[in-house]
PDB file of N, CA, C, O and CB in Angstrom:
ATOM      1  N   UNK A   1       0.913  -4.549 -16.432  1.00  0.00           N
ATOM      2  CA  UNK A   1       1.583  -3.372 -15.928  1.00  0.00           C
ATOM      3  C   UNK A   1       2.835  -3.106 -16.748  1.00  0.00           C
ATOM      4  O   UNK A   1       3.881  -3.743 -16.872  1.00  0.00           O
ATOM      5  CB  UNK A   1       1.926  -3.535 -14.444  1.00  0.00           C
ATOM      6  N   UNK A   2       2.407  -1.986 -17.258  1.00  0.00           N
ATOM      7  CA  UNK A   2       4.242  -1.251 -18.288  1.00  0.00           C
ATOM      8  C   UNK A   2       5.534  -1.743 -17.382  1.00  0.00           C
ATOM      9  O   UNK A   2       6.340  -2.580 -17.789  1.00  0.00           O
ATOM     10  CB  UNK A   2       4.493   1.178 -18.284  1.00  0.00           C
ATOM     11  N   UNK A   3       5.598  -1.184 -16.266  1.00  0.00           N
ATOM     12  CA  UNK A   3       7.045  -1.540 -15.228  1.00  0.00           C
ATOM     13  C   UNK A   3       7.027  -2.885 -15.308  1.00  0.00           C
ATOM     14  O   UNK A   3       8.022  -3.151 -15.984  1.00  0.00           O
ATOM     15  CB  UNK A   3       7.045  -1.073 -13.457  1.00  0.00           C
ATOM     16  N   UNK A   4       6.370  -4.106 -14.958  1.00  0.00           N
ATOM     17  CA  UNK A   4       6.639  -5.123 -15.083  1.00  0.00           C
ATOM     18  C   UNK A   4       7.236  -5.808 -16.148  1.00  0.00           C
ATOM     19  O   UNK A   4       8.250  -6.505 -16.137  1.00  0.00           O
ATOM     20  CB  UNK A   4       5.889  -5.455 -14.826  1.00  0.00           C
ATOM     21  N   UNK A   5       6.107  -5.382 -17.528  1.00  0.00           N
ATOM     22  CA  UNK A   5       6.800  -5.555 -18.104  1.00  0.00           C
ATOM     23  C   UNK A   5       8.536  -5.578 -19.112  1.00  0.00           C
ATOM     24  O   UNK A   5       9.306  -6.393 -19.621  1.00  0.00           O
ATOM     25  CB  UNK A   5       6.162  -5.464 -18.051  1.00  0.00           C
ATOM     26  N   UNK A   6       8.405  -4.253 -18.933  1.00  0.00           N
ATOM     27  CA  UNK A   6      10.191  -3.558 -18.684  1.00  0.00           C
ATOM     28  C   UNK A   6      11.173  -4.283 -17.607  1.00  0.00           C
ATOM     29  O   UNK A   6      12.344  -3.907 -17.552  1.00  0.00           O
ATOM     30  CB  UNK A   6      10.133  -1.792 -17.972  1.00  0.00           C
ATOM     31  N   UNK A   7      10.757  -5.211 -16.841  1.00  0.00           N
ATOM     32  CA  UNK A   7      11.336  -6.201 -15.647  1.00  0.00           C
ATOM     33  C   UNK A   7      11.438  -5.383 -14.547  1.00  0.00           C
ATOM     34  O   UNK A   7      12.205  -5.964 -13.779  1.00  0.00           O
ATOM     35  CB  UNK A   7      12.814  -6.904 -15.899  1.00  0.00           C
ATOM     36  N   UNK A   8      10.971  -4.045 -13.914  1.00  0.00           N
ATOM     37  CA  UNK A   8      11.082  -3.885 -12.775  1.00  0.00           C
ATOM     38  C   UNK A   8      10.219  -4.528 -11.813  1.00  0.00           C
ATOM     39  O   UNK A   8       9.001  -4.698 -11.742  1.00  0.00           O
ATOM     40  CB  UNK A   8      11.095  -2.812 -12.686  1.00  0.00           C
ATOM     41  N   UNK A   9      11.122  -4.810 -11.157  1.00  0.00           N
ATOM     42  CA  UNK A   9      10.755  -5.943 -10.204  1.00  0.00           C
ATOM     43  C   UNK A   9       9.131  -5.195  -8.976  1.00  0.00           C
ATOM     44  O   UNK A   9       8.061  -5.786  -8.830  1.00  0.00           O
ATOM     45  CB  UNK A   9      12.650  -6.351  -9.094  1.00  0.00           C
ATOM     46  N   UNK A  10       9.484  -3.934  -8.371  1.00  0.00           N
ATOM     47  CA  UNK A  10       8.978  -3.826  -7.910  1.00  0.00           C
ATOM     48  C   UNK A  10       7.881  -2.162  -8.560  1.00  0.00           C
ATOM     49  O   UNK A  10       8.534  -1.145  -8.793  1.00  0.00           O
ATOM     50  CB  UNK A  10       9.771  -4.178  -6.874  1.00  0.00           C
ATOM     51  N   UNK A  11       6.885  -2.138  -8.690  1.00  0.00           N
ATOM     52  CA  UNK A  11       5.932  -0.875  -9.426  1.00  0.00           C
ATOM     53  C   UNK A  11       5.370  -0.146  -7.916  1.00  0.00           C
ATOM     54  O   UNK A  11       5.053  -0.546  -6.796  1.00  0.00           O
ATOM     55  CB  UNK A  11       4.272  -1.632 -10.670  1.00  0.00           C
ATOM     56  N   UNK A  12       5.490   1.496  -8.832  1.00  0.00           N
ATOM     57  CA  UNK A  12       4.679   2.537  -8.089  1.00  0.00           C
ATOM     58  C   UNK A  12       3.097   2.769  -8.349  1.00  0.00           C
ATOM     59  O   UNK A  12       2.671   2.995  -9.481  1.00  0.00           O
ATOM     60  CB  UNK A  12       5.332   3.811  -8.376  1.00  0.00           C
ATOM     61  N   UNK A  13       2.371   2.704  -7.357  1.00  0.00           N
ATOM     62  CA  UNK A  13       1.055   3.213  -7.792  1.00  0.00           C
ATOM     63  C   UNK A  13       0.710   4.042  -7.522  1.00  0.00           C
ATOM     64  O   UNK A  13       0.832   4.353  -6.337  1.00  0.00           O
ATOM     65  CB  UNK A  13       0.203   2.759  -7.651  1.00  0.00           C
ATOM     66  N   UNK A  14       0.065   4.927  -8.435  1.00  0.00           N
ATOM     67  CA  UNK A  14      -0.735   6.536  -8.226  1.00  0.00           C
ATOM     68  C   UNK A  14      -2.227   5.907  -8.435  1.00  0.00           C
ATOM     69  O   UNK A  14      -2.548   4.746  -8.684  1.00  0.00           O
ATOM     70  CB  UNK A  14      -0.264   8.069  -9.685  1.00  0.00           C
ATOM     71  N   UNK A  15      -2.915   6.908  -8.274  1.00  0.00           N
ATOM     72  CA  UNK A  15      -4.201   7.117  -8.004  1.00  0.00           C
ATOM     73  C   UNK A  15      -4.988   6.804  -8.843  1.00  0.00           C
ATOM     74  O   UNK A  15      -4.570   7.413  -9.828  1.00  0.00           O
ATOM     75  CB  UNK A  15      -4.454   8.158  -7.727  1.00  0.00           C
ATOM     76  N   UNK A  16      -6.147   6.085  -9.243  1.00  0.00           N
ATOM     77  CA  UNK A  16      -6.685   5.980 -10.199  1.00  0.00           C
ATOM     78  C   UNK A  16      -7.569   7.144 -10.821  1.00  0.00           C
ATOM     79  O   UNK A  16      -7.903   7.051 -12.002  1.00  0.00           O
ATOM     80  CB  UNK A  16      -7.200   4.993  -9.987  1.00  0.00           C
ATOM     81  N   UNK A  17      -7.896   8.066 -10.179  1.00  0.00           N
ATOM     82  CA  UNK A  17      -8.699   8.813 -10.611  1.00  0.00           C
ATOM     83  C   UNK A  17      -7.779   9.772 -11.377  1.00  0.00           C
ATOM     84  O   UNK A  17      -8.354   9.890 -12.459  1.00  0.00           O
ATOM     85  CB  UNK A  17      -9.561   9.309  -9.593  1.00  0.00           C
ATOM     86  N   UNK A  18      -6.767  10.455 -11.412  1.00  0.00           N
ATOM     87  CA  UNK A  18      -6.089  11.302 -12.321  1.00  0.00           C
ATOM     88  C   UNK A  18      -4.495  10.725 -12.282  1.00  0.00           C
ATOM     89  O   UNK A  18      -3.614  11.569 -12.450  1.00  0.00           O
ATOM     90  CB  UNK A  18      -6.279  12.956 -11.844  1.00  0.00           C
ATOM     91  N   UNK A  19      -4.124   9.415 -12.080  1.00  0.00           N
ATOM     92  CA  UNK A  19      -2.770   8.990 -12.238  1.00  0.00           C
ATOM     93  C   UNK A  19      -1.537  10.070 -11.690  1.00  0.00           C
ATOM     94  O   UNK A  19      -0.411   9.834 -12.126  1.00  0.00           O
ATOM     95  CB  UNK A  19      -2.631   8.711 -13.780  1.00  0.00           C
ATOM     96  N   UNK A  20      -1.683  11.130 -10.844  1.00  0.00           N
ATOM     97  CA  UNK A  20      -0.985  11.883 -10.226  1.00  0.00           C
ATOM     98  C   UNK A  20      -0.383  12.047  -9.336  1.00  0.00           C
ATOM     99  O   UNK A  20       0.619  12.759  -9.272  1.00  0.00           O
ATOM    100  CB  UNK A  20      -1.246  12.367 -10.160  1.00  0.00           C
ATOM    101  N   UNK A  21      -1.057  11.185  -8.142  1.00  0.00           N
ATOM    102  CA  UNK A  21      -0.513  11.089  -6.968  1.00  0.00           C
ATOM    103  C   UNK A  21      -0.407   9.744  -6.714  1.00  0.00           C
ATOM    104  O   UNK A  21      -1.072   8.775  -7.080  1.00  0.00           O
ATOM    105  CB  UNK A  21      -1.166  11.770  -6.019  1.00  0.00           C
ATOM    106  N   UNK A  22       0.975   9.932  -5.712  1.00  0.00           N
ATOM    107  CA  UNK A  22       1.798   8.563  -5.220  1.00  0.00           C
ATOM    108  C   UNK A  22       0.267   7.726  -4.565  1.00  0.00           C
ATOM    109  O   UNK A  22      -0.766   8.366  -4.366  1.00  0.00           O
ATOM    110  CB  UNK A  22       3.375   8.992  -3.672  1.00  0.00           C
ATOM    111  N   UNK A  23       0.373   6.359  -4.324  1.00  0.00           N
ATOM    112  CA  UNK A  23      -0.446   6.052  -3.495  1.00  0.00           C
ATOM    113  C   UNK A  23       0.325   5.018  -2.620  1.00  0.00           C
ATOM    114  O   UNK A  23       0.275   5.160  -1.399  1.00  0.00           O
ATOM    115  CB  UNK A  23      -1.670   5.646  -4.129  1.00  0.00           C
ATOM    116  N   UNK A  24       1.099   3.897  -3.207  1.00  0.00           N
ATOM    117  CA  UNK A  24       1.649   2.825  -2.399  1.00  0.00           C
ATOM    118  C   UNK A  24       2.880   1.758  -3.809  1.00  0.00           C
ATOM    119  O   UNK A  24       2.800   1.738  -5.038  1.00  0.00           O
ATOM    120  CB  UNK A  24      -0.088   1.760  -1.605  1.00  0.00           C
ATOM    121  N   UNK A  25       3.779   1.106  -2.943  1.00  0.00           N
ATOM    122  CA  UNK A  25       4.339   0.272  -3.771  1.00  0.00           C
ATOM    123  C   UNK A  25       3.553  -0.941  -3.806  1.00  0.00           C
ATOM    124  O   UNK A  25       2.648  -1.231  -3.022  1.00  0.00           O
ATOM    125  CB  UNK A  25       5.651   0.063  -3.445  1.00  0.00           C
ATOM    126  N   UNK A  26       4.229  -2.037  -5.368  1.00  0.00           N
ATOM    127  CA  UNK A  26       3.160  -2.854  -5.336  1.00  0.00           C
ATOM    128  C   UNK A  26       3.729  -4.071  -3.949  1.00  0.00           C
ATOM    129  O   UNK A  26       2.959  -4.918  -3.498  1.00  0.00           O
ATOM    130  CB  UNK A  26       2.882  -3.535  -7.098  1.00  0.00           C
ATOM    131  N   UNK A  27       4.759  -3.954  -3.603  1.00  0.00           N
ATOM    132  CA  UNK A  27       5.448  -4.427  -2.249  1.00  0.00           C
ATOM    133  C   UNK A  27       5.367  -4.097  -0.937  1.00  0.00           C
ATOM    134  O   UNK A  27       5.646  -4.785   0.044  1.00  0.00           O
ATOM    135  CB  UNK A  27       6.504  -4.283  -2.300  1.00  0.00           C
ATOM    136  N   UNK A  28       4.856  -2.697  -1.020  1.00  0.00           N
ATOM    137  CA  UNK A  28       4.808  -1.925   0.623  1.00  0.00           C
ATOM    138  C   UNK A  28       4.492  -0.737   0.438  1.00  0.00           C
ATOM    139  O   UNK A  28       4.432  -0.425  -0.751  1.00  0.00           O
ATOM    140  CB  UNK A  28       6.171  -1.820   1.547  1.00  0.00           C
ATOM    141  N   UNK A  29       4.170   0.379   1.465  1.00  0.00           N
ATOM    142  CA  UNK A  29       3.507   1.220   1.867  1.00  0.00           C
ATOM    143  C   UNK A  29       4.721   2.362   1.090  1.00  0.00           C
ATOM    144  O   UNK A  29       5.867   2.089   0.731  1.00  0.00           O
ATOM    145  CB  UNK A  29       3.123   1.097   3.552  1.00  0.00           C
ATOM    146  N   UNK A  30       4.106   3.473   1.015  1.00  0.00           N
ATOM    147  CA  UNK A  30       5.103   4.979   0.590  1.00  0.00           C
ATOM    148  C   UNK A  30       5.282   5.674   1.254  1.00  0.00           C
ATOM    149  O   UNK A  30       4.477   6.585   1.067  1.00  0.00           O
ATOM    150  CB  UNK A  30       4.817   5.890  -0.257  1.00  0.00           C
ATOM    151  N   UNK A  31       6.025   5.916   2.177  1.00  0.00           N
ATOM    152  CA  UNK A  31       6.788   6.911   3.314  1.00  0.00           C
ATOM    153  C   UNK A  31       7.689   7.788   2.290  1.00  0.00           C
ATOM    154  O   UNK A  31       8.259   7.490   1.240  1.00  0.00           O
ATOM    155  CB  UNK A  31       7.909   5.949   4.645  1.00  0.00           C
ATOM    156  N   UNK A  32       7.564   9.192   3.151  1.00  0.00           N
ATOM    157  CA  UNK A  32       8.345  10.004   2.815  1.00  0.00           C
ATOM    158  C   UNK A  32       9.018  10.842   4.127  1.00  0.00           C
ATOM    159  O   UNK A  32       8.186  11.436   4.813  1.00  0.00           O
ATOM    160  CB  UNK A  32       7.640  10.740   1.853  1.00  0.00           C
ATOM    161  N   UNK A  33      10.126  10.931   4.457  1.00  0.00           N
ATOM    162  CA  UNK A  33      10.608  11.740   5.451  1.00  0.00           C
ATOM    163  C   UNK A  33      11.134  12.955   5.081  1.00  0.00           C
ATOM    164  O   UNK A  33      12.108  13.088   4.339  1.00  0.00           O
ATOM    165  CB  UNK A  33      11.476  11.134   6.123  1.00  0.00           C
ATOM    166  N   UNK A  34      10.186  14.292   5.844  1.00  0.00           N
ATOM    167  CA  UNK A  34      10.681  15.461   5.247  1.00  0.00           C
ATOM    168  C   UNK A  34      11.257  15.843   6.627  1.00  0.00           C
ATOM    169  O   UNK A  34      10.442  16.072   7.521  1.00  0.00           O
ATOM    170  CB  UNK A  34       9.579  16.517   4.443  1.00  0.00           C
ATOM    171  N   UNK A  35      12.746  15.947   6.930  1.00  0.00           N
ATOM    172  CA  UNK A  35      13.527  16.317   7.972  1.00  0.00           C
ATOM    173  C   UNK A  35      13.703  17.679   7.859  1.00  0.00           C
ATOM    174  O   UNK A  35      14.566  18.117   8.620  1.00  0.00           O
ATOM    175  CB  UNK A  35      14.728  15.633   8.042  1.00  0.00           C
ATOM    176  N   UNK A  36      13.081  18.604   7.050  1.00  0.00           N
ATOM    177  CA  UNK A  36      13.462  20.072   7.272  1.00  0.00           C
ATOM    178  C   UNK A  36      12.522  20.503   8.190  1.00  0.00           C
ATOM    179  O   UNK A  36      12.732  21.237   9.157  1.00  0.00           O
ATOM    180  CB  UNK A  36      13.457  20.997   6.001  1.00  0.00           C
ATOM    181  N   UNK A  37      11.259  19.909   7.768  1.00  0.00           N
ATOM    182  CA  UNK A  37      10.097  20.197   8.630  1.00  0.00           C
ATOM    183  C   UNK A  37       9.730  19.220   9.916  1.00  0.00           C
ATOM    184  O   UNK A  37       8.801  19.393  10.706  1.00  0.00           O
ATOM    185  CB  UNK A  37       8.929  20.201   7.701  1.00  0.00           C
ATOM    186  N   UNK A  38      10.540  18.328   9.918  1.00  0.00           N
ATOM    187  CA  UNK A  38      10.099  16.987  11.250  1.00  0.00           C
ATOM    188  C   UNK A  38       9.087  16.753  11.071  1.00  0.00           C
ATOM    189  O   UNK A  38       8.161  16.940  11.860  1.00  0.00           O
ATOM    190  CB  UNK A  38      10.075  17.183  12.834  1.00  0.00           C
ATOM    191  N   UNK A  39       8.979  15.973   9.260  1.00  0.00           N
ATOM    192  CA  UNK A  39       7.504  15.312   9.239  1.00  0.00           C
ATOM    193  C   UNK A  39       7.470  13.999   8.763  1.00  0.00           C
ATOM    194  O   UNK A  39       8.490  13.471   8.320  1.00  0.00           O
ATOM    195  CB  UNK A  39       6.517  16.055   8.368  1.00  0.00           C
ATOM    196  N   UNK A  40       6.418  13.434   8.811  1.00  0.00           N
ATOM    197  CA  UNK A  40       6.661  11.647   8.678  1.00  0.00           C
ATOM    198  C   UNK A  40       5.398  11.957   7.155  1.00  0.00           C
ATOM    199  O   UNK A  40       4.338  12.487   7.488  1.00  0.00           O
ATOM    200  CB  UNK A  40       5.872  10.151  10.698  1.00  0.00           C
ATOM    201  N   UNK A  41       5.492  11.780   6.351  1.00  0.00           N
ATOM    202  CA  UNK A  41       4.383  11.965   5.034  1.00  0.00           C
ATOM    203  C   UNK A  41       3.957  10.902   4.396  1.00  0.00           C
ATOM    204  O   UNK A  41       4.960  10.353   3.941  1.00  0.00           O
ATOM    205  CB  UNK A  41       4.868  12.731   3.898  1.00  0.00           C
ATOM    206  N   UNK A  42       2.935  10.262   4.092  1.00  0.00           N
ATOM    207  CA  UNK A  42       2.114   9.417   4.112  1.00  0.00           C
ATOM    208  C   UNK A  42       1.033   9.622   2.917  1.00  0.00           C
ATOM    209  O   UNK A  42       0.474  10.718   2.864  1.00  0.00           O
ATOM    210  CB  UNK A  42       1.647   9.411   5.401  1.00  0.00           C
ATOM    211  N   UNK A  43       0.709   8.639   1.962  1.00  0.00           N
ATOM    212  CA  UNK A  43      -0.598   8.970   1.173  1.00  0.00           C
ATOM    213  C   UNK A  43      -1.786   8.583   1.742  1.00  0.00           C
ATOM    214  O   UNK A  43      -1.878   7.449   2.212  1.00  0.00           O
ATOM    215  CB  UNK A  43      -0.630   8.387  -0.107  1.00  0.00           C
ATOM    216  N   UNK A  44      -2.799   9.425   1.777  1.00  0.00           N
ATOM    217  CA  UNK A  44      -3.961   9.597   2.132  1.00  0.00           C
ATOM    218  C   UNK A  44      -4.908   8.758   0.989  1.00  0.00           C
ATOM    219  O   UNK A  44      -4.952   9.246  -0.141  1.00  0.00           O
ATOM    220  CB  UNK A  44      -4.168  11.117   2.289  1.00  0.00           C
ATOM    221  N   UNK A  45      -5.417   7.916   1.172  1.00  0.00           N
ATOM    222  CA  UNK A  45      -6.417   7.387   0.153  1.00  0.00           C
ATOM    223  C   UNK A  45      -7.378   6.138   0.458  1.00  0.00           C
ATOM    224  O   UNK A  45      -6.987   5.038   0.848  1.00  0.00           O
ATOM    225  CB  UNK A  45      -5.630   7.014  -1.022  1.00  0.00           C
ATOM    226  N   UNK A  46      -8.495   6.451   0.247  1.00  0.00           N
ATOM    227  CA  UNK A  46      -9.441   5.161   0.239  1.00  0.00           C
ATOM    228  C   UNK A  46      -9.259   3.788  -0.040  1.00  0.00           C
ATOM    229  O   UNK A  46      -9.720   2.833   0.585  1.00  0.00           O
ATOM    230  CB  UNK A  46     -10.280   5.327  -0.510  1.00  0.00           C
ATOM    231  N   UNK A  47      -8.192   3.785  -1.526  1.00  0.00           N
ATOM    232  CA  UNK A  47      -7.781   2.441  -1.914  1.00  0.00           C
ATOM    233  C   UNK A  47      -6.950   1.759  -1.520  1.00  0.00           C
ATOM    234  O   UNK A  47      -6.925   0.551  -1.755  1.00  0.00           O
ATOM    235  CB  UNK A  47      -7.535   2.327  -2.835  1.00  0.00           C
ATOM    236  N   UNK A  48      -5.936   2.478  -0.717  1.00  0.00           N
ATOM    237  CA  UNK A  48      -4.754   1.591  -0.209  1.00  0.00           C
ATOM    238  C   UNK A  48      -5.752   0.984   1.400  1.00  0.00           C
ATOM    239  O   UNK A  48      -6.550   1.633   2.076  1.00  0.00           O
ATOM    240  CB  UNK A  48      -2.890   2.819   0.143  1.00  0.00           C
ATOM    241  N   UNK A  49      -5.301  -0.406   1.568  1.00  0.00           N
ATOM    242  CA  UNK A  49      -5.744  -1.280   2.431  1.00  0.00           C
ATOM    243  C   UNK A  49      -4.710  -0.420   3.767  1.00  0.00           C
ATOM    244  O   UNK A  49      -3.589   0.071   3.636  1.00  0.00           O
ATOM    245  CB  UNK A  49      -5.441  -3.105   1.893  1.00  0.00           C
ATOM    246  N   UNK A  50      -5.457  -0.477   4.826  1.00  0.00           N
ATOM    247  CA  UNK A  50      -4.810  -0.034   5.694  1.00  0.00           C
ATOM    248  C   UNK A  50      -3.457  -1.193   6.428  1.00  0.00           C
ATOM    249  O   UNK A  50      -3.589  -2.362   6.789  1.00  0.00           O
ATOM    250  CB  UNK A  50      -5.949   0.436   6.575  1.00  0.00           C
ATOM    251  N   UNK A  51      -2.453  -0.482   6.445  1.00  0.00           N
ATOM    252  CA  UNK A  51      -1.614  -1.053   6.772  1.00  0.00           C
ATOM    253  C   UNK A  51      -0.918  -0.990   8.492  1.00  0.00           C
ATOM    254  O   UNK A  51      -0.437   0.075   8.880  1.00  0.00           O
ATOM    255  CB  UNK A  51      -0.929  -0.704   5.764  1.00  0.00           C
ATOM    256  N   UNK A  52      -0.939  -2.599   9.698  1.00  0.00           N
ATOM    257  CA  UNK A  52      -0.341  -2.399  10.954  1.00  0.00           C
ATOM    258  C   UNK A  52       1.043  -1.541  10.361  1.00  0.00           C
ATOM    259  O   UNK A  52       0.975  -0.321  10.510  1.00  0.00           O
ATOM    260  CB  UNK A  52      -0.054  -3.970  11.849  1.00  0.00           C
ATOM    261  N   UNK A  53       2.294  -2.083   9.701  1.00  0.00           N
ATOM    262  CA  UNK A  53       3.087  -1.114   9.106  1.00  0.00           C
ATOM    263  C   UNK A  53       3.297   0.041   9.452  1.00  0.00           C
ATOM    264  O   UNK A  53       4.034   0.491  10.328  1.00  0.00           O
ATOM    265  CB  UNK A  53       2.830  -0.955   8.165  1.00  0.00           C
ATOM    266  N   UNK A  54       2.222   0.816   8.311  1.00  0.00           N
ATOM    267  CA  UNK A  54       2.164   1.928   8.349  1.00  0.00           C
ATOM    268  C   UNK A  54       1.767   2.917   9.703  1.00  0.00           C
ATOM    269  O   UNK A  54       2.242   3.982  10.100  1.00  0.00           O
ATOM    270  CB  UNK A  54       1.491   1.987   7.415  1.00  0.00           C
ATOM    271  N   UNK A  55       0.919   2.242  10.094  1.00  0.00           N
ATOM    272  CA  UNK A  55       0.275   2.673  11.597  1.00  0.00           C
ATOM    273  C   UNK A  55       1.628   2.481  12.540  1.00  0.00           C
ATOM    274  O   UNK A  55       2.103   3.572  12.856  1.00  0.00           O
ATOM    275  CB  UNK A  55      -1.229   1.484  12.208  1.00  0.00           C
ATOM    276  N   UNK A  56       2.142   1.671  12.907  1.00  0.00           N
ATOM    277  CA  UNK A  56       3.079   1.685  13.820  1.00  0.00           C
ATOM    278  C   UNK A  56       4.356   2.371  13.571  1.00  0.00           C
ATOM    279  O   UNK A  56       5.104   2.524  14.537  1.00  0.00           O
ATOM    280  CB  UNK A  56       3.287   0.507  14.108  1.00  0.00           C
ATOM    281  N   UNK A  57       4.746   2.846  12.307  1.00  0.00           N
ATOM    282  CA  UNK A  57       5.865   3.486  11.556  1.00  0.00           C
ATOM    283  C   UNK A  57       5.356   5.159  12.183  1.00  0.00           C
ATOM    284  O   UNK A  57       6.032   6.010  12.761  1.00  0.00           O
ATOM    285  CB  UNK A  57       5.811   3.131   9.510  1.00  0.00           C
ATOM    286  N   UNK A  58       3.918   5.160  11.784  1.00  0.00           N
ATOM    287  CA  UNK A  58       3.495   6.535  12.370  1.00  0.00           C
ATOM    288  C   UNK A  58       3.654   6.557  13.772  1.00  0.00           C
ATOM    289  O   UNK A  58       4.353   7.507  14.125  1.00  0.00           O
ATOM    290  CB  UNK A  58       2.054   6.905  12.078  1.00  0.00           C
ATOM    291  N   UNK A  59       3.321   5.967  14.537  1.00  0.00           N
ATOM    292  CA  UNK A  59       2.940   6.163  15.669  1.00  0.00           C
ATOM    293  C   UNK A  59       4.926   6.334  16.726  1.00  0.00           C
ATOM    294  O   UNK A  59       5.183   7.024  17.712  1.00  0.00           O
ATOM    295  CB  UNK A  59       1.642   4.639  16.005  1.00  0.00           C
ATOM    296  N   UNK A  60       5.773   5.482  16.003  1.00  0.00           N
ATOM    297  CA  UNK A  60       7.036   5.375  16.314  1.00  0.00           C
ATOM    298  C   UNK A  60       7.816   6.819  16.064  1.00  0.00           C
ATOM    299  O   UNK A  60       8.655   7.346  16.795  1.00  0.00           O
ATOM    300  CB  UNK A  60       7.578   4.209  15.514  1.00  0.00           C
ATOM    301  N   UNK A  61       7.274   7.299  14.793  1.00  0.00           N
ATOM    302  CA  UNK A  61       7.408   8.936  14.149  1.00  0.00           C
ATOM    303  C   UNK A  61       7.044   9.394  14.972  1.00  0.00           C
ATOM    304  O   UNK A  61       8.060  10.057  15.177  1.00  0.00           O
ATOM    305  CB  UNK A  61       6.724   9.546  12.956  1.00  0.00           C
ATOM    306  N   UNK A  62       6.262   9.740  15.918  1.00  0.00           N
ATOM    307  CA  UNK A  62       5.222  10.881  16.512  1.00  0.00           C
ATOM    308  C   UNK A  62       5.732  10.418  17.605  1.00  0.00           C
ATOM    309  O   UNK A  62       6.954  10.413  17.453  1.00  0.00           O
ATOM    310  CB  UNK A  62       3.468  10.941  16.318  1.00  0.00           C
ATOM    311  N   UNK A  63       5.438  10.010  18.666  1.00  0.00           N
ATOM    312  CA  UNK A  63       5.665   9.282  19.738  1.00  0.00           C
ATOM    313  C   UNK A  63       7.153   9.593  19.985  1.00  0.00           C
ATOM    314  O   UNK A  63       7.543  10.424  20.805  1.00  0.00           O
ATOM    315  CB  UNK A  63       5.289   7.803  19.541  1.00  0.00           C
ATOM    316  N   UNK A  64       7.956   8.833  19.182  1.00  0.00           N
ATOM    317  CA  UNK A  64       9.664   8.532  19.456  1.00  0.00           C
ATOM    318  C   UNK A  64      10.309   9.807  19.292  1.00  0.00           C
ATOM    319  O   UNK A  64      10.906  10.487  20.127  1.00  0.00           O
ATOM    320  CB  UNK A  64      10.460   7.405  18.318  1.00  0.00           C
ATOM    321  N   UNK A  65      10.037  10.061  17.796  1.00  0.00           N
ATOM    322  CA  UNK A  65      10.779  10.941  17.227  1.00  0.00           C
ATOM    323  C   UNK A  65      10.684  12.563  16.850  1.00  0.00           C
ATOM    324  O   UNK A  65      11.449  13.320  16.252  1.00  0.00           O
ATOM    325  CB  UNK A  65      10.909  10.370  16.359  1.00  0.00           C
ATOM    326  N   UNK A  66       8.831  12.809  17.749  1.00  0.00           N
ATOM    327  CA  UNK A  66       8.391  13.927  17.922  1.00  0.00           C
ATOM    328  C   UNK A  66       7.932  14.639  16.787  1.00  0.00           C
ATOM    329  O   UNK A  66       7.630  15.832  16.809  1.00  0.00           O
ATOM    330  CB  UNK A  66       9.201  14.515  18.517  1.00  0.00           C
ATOM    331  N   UNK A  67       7.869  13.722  15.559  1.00  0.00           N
ATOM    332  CA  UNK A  67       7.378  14.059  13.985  1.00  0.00           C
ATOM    333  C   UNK A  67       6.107  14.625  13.681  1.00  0.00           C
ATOM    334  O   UNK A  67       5.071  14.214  14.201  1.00  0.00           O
ATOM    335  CB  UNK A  67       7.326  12.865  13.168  1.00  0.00           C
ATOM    336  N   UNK A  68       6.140  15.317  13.067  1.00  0.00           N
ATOM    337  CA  UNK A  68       4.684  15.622  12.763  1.00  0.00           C
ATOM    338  C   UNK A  68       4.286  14.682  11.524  1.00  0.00           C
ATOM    339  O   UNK A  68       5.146  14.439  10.678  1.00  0.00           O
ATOM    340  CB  UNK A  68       4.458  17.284  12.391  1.00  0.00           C
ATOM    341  N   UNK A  69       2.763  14.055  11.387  1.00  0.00           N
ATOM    342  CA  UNK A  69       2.404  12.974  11.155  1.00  0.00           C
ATOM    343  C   UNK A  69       1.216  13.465  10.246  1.00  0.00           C
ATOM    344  O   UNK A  69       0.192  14.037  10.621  1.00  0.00           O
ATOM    345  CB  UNK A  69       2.203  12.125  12.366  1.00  0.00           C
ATOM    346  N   UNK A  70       1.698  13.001   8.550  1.00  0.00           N
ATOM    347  CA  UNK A  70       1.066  14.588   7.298  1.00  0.00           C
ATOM    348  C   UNK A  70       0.645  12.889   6.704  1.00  0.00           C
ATOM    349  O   UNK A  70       1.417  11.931   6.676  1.00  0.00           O
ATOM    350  CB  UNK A  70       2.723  16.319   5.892  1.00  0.00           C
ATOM    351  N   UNK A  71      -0.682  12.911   6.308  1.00  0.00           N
ATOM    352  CA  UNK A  71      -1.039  12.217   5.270  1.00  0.00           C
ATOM    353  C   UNK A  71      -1.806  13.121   4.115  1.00  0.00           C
ATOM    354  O   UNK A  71      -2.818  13.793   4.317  1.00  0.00           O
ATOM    355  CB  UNK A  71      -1.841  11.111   5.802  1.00  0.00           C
ATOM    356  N   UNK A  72      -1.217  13.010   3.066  1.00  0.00           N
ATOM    357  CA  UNK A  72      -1.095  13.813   1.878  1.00  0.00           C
ATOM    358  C   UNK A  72      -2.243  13.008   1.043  1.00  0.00           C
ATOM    359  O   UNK A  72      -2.087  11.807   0.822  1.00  0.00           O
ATOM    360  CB  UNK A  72       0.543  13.850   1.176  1.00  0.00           C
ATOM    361  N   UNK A  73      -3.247  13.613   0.645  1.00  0.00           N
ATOM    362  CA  UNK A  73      -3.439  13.499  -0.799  1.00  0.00           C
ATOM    363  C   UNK A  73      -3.441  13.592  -2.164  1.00  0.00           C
ATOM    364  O   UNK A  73      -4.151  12.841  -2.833  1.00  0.00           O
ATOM    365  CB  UNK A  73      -3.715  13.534  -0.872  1.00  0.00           C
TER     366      UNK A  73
END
């Protein structure tokens, strides 16, 4: 991996099929909070392993904080 090698400690992964879209860190899941819209944003994808994390981060969004709950591809 280029980032690793350069010493960043922790790498972003995009998508394998056109390297474009976010998918996950190589440490943890990719949240995005868009507060203009009260949304909790999330990548949508087959390859990322489903994460309790992520599921309960959503569900705390929606539930708690009345978020709307966008998984993006």
């Amino acid at each position: 991996m280029e980032a690793k090698k350069k010493g960043y400690p922790i790498c972003l992964y995009a998508d394998a099929a056109t390297h474009s879209l976010v998918e996950e860190f190589s440490t943890s899941n990719f949240i995005g909070i868009d507060n203009t819209n009260n949304k909790y944003v999330t990548p949508k994808s087959d390859s990322v392993l489903p994460s309790i994390t992520n599921k309960s981060l959503k569900t705390i969004a929606s539930e708690e904080y009345g978020m709307v709950v966008e998984e993006r591809e």
